[in-house]
PDB file of N, CA, C, O and CB in Angstrom:
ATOM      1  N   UNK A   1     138.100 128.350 -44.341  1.00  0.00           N
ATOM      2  CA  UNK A   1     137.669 126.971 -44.243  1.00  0.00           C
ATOM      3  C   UNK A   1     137.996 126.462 -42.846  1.00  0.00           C
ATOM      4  O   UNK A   1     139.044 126.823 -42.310  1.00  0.00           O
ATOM      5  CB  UNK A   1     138.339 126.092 -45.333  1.00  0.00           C
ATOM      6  N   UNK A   2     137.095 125.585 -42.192  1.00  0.00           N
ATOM      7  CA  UNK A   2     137.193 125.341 -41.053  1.00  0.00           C
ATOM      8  C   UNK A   2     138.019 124.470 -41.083  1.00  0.00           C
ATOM      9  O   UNK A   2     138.119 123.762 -42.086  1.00  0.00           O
ATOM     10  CB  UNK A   2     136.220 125.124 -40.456  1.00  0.00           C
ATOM     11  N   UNK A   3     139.104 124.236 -39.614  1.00  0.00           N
ATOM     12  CA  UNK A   3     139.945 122.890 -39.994  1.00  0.00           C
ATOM     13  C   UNK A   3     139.397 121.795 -38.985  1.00  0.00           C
ATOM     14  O   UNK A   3     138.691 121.919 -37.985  1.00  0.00           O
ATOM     15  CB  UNK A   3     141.752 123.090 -39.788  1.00  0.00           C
ATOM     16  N   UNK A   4     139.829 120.941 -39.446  1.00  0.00           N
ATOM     17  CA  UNK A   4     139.516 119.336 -38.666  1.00  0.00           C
ATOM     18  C   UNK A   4     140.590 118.739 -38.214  1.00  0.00           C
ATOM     19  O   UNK A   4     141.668 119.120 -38.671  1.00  0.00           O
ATOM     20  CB  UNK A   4     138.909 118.176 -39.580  1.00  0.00           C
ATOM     21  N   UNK A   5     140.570 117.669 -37.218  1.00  0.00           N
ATOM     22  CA  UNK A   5     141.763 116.999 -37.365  1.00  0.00           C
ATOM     23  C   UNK A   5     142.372 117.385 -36.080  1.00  0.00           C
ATOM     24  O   UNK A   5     141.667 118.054 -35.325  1.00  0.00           O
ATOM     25  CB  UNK A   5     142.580 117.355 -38.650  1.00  0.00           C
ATOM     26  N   UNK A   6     143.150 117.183 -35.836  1.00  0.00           N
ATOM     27  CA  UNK A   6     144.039 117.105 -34.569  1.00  0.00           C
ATOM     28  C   UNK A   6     144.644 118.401 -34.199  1.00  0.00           C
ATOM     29  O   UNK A   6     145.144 118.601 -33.092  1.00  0.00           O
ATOM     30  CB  UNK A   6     145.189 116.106 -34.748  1.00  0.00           C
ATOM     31  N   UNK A   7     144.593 119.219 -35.083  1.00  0.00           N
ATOM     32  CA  UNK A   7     145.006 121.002 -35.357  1.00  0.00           C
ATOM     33  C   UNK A   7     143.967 121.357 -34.460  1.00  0.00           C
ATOM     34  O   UNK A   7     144.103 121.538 -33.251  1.00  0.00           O
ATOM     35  CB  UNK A   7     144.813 121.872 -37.161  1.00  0.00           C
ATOM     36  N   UNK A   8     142.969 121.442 -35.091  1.00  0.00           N
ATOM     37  CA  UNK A   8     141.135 121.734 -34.387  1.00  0.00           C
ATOM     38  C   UNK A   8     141.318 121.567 -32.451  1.00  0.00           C
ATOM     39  O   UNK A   8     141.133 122.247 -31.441  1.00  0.00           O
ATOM     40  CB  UNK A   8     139.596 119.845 -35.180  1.00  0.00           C
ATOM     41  N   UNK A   9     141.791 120.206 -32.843  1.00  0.00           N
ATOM     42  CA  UNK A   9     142.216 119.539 -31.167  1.00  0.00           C
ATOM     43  C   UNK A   9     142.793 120.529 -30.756  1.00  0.00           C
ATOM     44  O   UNK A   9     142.183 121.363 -30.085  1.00  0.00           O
ATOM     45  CB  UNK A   9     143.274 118.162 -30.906  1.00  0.00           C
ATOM     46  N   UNK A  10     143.988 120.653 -31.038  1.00  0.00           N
ATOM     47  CA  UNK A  10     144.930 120.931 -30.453  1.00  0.00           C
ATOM     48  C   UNK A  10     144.862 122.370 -30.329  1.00  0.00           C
ATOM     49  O   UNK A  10     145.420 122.977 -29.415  1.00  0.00           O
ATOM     50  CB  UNK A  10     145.973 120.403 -30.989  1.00  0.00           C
ATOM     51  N   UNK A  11     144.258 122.859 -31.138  1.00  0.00           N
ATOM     52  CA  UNK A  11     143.929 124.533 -30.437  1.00  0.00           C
ATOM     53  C   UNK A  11     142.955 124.686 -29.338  1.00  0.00           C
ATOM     54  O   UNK A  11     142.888 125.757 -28.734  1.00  0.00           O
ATOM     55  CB  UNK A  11     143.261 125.588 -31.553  1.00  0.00           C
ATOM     56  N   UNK A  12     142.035 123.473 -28.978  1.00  0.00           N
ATOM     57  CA  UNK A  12     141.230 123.601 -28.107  1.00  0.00           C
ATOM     58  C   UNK A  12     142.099 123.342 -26.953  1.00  0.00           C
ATOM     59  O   UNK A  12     142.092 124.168 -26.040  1.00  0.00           O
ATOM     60  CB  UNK A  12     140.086 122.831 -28.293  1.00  0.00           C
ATOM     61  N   UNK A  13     142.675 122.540 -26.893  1.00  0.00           N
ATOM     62  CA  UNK A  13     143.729 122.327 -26.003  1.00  0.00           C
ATOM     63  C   UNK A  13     144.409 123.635 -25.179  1.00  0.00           C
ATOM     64  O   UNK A  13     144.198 124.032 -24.033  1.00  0.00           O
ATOM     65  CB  UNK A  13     144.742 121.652 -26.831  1.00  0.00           C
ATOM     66  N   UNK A  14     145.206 124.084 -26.112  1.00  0.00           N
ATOM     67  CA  UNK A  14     145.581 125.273 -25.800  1.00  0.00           C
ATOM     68  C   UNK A  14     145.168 126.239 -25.232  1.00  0.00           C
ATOM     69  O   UNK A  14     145.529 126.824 -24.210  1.00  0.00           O
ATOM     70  CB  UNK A  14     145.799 125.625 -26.426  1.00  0.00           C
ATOM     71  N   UNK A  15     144.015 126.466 -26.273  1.00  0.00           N
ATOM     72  CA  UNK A  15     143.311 127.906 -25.725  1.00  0.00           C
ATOM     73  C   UNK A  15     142.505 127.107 -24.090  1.00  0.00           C
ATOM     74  O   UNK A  15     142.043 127.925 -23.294  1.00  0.00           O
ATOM     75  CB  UNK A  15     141.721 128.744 -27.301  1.00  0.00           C
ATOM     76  N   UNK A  16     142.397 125.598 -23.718  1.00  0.00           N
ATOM     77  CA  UNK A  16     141.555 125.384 -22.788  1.00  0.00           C
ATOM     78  C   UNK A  16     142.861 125.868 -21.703  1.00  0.00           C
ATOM     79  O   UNK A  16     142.514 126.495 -20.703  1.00  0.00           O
ATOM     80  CB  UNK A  16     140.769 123.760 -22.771  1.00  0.00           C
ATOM     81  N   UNK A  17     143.704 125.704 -21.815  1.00  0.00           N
ATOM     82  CA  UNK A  17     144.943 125.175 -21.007  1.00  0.00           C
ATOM     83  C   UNK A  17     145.487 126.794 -20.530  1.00  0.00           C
ATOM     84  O   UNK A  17     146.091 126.927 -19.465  1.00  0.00           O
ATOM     85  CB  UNK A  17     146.262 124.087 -22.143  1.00  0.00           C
ATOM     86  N   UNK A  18     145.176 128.102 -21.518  1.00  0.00           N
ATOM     87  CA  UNK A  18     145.191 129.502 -21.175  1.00  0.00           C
ATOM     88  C   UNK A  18     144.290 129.587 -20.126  1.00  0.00           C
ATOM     89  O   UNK A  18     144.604 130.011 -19.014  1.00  0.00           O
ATOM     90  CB  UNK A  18     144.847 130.440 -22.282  1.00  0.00           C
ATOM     91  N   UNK A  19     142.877 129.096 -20.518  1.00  0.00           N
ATOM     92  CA  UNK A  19     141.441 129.730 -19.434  1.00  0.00           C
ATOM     93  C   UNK A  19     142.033 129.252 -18.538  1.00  0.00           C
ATOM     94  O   UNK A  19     142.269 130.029 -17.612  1.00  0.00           O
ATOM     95  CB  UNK A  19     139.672 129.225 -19.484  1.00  0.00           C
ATOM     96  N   UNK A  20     142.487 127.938 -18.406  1.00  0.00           N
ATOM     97  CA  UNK A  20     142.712 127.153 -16.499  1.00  0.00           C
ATOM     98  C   UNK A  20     143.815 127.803 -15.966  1.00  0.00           C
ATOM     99  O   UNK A  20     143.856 127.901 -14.740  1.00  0.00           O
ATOM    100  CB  UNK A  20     143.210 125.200 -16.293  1.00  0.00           C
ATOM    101  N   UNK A  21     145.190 128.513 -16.977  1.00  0.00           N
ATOM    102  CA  UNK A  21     145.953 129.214 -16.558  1.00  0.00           C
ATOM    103  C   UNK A  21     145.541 130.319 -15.746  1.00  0.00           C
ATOM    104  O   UNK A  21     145.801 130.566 -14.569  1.00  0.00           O
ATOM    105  CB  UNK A  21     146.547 129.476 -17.417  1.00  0.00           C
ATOM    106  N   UNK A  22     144.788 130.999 -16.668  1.00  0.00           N
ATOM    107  CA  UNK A  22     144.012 132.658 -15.980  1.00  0.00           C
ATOM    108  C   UNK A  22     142.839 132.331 -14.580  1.00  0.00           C
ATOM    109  O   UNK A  22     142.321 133.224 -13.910  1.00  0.00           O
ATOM    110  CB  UNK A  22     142.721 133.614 -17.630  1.00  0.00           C
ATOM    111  N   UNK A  23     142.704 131.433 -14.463  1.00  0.00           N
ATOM    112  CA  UNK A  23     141.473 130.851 -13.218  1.00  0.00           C
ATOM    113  C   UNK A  23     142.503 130.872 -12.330  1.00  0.00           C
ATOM    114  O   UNK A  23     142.196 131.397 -11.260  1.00  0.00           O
ATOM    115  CB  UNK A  23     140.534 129.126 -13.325  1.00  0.00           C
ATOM    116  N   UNK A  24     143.675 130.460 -12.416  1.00  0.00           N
ATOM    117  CA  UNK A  24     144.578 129.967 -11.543  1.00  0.00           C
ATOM    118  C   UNK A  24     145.383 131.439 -10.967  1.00  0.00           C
ATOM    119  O   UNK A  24     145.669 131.651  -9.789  1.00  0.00           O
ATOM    120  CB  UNK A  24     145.570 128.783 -12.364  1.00  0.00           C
ATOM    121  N   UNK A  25     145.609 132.208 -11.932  1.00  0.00           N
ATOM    122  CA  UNK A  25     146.483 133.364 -12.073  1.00  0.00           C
ATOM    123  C   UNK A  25     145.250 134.386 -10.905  1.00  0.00           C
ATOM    124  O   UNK A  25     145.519 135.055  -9.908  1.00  0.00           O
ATOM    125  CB  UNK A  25     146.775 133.962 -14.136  1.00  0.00           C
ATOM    126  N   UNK A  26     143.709 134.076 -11.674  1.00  0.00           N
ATOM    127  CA  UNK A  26     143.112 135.460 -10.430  1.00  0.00           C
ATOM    128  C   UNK A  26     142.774 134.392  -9.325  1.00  0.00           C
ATOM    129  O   UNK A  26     142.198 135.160  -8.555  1.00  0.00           O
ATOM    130  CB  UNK A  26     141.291 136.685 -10.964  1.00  0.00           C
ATOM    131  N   UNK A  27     142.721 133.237  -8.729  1.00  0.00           N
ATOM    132  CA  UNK A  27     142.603 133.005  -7.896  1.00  0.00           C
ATOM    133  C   UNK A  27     143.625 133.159  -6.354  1.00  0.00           C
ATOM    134  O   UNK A  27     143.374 133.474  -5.191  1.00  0.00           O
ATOM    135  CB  UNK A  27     142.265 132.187  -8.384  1.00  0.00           C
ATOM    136  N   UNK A  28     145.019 132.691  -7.206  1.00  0.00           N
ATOM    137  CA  UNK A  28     145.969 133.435  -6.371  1.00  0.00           C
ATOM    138  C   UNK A  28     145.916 135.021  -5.822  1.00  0.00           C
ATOM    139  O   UNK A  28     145.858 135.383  -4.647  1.00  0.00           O
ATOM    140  CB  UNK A  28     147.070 133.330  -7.094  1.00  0.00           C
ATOM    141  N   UNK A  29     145.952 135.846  -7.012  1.00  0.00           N
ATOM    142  CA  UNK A  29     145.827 137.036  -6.980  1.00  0.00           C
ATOM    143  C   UNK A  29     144.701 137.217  -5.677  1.00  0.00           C
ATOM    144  O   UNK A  29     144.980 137.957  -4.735  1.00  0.00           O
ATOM    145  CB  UNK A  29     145.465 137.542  -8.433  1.00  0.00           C
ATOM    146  N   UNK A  30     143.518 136.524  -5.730  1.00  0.00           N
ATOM    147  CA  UNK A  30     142.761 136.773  -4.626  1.00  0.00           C
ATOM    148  C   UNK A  30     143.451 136.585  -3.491  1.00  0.00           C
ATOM    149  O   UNK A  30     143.939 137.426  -2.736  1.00  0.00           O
ATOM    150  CB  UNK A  30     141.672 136.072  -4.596  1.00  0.00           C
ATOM    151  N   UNK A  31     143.451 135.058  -3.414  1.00  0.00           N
ATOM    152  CA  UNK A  31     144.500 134.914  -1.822  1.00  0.00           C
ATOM    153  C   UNK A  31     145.377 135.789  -1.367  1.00  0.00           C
ATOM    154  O   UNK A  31     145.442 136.170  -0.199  1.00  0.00           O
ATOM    155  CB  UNK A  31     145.473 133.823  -1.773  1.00  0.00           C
ATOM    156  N   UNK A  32     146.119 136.156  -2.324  1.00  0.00           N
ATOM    157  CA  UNK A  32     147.634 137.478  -1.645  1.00  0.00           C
ATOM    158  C   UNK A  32     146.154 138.387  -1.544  1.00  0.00           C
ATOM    159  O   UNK A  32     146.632 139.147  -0.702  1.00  0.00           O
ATOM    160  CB  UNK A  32     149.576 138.413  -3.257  1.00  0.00           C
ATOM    161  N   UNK A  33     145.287 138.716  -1.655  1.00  0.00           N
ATOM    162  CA  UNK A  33     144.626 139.883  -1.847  1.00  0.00           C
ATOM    163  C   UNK A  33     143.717 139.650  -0.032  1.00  0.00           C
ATOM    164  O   UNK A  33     143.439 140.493   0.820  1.00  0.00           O
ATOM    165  CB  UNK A  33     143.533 139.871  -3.645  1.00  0.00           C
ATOM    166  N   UNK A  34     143.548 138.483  -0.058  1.00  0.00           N
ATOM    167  CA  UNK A  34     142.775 137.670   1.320  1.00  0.00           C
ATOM    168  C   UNK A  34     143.728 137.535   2.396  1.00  0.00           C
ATOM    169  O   UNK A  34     143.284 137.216   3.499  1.00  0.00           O
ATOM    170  CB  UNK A  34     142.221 136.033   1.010  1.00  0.00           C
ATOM    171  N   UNK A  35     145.045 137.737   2.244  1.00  0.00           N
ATOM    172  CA  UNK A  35     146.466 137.151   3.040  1.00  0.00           C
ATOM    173  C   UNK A  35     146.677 139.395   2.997  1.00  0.00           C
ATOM    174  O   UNK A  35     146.496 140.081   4.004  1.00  0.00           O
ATOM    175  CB  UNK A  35     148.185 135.471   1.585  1.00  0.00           C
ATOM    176  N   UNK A  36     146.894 139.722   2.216  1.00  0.00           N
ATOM    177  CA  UNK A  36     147.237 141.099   3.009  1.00  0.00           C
ATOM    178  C   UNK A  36     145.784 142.060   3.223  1.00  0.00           C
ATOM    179  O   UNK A  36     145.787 143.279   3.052  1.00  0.00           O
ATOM    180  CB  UNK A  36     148.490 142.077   1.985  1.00  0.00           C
ATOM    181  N   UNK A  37     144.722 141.375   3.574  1.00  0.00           N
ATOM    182  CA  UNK A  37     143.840 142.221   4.649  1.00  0.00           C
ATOM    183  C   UNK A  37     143.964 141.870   6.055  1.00  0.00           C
ATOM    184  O   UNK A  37     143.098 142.260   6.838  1.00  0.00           O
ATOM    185  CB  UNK A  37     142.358 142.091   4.380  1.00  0.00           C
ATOM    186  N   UNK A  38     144.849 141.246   6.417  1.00  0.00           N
ATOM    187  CA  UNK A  38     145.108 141.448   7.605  1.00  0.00           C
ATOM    188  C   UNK A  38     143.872 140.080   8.228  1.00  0.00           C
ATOM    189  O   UNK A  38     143.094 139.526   7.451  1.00  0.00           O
ATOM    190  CB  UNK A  38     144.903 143.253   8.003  1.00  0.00           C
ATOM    191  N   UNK A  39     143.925 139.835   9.352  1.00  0.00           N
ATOM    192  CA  UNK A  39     143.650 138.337   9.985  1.00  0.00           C
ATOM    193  C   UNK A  39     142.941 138.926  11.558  1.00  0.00           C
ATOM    194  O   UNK A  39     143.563 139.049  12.613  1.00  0.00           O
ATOM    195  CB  UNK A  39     145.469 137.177  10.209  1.00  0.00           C
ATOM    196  N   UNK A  40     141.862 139.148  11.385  1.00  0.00           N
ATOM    197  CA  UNK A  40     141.582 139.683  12.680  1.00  0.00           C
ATOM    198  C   UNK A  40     141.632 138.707  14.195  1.00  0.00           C
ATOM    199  O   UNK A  40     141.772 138.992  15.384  1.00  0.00           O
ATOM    200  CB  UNK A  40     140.187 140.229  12.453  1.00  0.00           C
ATOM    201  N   UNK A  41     141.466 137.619  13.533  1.00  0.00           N
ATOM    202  CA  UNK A  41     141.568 136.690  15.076  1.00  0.00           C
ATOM    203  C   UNK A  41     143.013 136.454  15.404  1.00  0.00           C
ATOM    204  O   UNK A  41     143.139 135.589  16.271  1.00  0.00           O
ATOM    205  CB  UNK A  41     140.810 135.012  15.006  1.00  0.00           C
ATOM    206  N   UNK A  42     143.875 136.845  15.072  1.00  0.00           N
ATOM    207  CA  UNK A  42     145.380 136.392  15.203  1.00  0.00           C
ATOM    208  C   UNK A  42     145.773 135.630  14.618  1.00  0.00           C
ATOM    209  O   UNK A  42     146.882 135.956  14.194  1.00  0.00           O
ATOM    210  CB  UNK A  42     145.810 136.003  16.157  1.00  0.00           C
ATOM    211  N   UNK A  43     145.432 134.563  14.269  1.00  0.00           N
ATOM    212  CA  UNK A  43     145.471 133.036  14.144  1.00  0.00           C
ATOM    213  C   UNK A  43     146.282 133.079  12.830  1.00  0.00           C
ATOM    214  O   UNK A  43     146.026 133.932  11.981  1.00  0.00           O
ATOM    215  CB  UNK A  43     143.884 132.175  14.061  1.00  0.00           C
ATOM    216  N   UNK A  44     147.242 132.178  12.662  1.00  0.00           N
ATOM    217  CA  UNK A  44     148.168 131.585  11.378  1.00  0.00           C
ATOM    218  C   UNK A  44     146.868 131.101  10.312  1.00  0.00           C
ATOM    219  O   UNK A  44     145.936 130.499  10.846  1.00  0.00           O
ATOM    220  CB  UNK A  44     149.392 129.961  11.935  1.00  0.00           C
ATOM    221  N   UNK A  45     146.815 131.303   9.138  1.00  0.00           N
ATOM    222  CA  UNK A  45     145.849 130.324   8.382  1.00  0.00           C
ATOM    223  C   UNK A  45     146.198 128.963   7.992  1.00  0.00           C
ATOM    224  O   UNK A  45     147.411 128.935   7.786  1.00  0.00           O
ATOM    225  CB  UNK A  45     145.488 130.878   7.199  1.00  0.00           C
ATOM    226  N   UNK A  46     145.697 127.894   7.813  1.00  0.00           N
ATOM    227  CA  UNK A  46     145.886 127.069   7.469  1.00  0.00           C
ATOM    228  C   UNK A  46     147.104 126.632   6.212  1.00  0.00           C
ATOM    229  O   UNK A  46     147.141 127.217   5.130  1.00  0.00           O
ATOM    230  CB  UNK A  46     144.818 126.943   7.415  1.00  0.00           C
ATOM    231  N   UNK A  47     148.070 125.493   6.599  1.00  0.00           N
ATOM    232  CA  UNK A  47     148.979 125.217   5.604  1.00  0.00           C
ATOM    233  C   UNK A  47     148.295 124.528   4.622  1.00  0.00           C
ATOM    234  O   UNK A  47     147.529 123.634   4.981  1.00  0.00           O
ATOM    235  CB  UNK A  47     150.108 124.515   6.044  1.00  0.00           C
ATOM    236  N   UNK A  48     148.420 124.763   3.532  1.00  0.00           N
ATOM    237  CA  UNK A  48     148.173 123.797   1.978  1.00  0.00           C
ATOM    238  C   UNK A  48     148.784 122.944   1.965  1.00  0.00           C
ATOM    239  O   UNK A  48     149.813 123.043   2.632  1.00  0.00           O
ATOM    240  CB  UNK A  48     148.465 124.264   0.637  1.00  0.00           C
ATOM    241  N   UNK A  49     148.575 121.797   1.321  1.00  0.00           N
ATOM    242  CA  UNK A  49     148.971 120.716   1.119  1.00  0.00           C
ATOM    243  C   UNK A  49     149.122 120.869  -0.610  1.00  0.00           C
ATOM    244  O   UNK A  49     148.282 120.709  -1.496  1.00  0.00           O
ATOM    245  CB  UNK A  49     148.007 119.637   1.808  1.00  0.00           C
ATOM    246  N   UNK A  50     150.511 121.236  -0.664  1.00  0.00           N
ATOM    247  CA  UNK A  50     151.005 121.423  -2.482  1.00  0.00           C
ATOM    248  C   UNK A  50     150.305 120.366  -3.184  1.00  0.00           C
ATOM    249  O   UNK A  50     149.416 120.589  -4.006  1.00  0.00           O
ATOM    250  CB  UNK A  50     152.860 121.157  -2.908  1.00  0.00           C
ATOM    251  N   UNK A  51     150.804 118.955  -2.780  1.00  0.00           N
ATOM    252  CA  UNK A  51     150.572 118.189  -3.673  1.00  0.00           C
ATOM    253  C   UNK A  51     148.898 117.232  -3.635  1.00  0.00           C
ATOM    254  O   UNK A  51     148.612 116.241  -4.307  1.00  0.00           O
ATOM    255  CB  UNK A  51     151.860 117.395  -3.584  1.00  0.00           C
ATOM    256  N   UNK A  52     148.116 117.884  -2.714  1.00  0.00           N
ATOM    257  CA  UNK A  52     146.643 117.655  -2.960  1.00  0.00           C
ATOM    258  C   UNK A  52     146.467 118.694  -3.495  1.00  0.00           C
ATOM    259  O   UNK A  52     145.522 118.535  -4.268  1.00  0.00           O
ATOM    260  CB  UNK A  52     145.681 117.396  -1.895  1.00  0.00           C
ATOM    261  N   UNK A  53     146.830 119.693  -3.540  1.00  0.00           N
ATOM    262  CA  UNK A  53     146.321 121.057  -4.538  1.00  0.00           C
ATOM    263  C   UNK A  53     146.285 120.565  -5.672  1.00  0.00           C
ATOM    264  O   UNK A  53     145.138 120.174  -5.885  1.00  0.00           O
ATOM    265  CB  UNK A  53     147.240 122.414  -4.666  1.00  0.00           C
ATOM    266  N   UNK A  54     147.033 120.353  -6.626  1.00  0.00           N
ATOM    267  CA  UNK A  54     147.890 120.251  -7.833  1.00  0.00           C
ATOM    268  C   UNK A  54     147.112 118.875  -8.209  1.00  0.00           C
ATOM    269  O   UNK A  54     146.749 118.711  -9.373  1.00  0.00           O
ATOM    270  CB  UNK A  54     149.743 120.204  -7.583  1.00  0.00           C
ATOM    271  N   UNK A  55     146.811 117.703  -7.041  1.00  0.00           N
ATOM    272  CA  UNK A  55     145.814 116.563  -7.990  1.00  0.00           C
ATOM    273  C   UNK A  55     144.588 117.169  -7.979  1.00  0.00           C
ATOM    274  O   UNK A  55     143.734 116.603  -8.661  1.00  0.00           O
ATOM    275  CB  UNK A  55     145.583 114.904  -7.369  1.00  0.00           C
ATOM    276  N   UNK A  56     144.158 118.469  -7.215  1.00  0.00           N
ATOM    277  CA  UNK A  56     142.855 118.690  -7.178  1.00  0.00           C
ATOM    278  C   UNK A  56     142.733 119.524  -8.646  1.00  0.00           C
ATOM    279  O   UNK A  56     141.768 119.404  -9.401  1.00  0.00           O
ATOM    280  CB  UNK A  56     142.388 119.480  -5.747  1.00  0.00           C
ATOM    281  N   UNK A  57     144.075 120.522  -8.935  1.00  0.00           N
ATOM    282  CA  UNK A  57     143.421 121.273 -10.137  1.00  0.00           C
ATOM    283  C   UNK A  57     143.744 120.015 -11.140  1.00  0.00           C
ATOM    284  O   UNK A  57     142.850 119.991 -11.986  1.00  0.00           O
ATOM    285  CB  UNK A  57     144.193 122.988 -10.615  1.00  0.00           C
ATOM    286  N   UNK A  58     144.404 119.281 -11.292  1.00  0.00           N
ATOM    287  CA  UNK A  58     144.362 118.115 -12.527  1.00  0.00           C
ATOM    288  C   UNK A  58     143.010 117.374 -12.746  1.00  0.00           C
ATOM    289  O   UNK A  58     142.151 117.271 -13.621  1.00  0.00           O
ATOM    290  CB  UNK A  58     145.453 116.886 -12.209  1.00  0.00           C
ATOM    291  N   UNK A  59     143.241 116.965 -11.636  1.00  0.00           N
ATOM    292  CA  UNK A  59     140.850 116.731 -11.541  1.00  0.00           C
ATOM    293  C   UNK A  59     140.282 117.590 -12.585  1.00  0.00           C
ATOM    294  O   UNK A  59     139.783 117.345 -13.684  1.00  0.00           O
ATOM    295  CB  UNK A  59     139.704 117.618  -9.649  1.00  0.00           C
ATOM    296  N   UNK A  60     140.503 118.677 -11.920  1.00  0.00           N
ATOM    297  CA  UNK A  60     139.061 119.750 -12.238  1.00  0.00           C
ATOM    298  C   UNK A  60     139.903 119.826 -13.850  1.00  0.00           C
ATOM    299  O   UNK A  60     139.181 119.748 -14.844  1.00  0.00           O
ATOM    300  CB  UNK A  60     138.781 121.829 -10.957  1.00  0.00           C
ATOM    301  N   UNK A  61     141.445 119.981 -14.047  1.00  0.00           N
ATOM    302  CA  UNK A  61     141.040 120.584 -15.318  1.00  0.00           C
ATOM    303  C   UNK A  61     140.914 119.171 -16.346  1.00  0.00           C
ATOM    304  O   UNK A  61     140.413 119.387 -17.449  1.00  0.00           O
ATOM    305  CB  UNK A  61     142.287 121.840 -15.863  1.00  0.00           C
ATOM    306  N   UNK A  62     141.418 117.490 -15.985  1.00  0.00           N
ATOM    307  CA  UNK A  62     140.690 116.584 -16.744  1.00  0.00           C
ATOM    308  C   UNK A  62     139.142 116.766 -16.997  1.00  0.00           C
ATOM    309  O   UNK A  62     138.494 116.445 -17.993  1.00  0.00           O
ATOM    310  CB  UNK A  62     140.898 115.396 -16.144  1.00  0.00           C
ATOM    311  N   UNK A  63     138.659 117.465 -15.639  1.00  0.00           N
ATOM    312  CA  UNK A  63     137.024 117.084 -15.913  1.00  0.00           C
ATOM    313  C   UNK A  63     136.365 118.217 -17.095  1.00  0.00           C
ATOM    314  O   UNK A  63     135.538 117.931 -17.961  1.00  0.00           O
ATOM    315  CB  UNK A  63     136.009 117.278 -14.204  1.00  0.00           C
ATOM    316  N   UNK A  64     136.844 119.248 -16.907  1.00  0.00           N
ATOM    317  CA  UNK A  64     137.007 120.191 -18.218  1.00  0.00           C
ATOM    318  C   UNK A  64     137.077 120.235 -19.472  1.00  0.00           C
ATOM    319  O   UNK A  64     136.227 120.590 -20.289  1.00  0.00           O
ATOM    320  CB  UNK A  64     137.718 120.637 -18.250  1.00  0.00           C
ATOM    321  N   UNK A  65     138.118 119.863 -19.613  1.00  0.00           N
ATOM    322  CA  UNK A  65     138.502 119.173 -21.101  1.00  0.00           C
ATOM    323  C   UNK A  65     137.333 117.867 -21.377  1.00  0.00           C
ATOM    324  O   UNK A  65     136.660 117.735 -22.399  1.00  0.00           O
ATOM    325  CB  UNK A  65     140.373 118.413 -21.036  1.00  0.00           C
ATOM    326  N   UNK A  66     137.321 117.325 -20.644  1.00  0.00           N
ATOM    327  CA  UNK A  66     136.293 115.928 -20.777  1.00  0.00           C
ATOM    328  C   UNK A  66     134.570 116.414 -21.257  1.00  0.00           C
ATOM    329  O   UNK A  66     133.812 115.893 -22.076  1.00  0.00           O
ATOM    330  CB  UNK A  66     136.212 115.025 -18.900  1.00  0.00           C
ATOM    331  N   UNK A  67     134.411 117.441 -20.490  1.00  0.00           N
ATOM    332  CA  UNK A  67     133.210 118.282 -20.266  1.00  0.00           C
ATOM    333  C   UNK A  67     133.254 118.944 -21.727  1.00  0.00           C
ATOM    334  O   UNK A  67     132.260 118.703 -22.412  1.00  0.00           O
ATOM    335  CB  UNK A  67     133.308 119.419 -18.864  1.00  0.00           C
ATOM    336  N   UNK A  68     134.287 119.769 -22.334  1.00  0.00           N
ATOM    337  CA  UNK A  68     134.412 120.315 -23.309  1.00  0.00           C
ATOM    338  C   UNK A  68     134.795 119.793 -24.979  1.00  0.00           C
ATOM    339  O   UNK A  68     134.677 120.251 -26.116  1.00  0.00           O
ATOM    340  CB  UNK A  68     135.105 121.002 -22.800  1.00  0.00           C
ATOM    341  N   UNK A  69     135.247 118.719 -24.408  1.00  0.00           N
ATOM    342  CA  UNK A  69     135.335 117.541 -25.867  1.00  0.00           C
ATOM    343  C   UNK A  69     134.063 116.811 -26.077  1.00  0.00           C
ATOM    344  O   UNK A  69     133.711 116.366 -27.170  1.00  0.00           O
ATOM    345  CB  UNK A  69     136.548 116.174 -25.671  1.00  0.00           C
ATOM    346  N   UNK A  70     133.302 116.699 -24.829  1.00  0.00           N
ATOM    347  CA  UNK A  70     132.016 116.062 -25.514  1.00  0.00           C
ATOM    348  C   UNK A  70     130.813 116.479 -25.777  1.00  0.00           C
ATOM    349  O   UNK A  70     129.771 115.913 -26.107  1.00  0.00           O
ATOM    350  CB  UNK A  70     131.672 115.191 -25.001  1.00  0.00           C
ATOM    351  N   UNK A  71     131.264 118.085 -25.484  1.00  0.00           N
ATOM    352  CA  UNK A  71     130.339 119.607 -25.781  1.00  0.00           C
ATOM    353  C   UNK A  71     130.691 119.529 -27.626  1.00  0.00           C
ATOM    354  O   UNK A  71     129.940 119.274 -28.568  1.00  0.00           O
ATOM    355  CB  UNK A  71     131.274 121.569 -24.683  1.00  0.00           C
ATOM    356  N   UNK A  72     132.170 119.875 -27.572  1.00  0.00           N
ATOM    357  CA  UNK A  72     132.591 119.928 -29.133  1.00  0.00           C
ATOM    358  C   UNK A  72     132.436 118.918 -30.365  1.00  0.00           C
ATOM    359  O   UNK A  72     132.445 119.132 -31.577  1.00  0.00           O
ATOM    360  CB  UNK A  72     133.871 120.060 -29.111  1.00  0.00           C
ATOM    361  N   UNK A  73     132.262 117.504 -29.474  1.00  0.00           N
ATOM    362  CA  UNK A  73     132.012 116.331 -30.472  1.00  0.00           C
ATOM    363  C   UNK A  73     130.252 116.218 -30.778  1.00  0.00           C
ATOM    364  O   UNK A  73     129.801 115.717 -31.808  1.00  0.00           O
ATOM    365  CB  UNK A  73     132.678 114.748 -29.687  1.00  0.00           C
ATOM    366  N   UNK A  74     129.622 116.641 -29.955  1.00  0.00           N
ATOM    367  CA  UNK A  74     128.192 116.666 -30.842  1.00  0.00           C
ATOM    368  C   UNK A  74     127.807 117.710 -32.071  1.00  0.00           C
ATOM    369  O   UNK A  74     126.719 117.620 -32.640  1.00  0.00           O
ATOM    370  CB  UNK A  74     127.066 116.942 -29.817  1.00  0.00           C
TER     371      UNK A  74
END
């Protein structure tokens, strides 16, 4: 029997909150992967800014969930 209710929610939650984990997990993985081929112009790469990172993935993953609750509510 299918469940309803805030359970229903809350596994979407979860399982949404794994996918943005694993997006996050091979995207790094790329960078160290982009950071040890070596830098042919010499040049330092650019510093990140931690805390525009971190509102940028909260963005993307509010807009997600938002995107995906009103996929699941029709």
């Amino acid at each position: 029997m299918a469940q309803h209710g805030s359970d229903n929610k809350d596994a979407f939650i979860g399982s949404a909150t794994q996918f943005i984990q694993a997006g996050q997990n091979m995207a790094q993985q790329f960078m160290d992967f982009i950071g040890k081929s070596g830098n042919p112009a010499g040049t330092a790469p650019p510093v990140a800014d931690p805390q525009a990172l971190t509102a940028l993935q909260k963005q993307f993953t509010d807009q997600q969930i938002s995107l995906w609750q009103s996929v699941l509510a029709r």
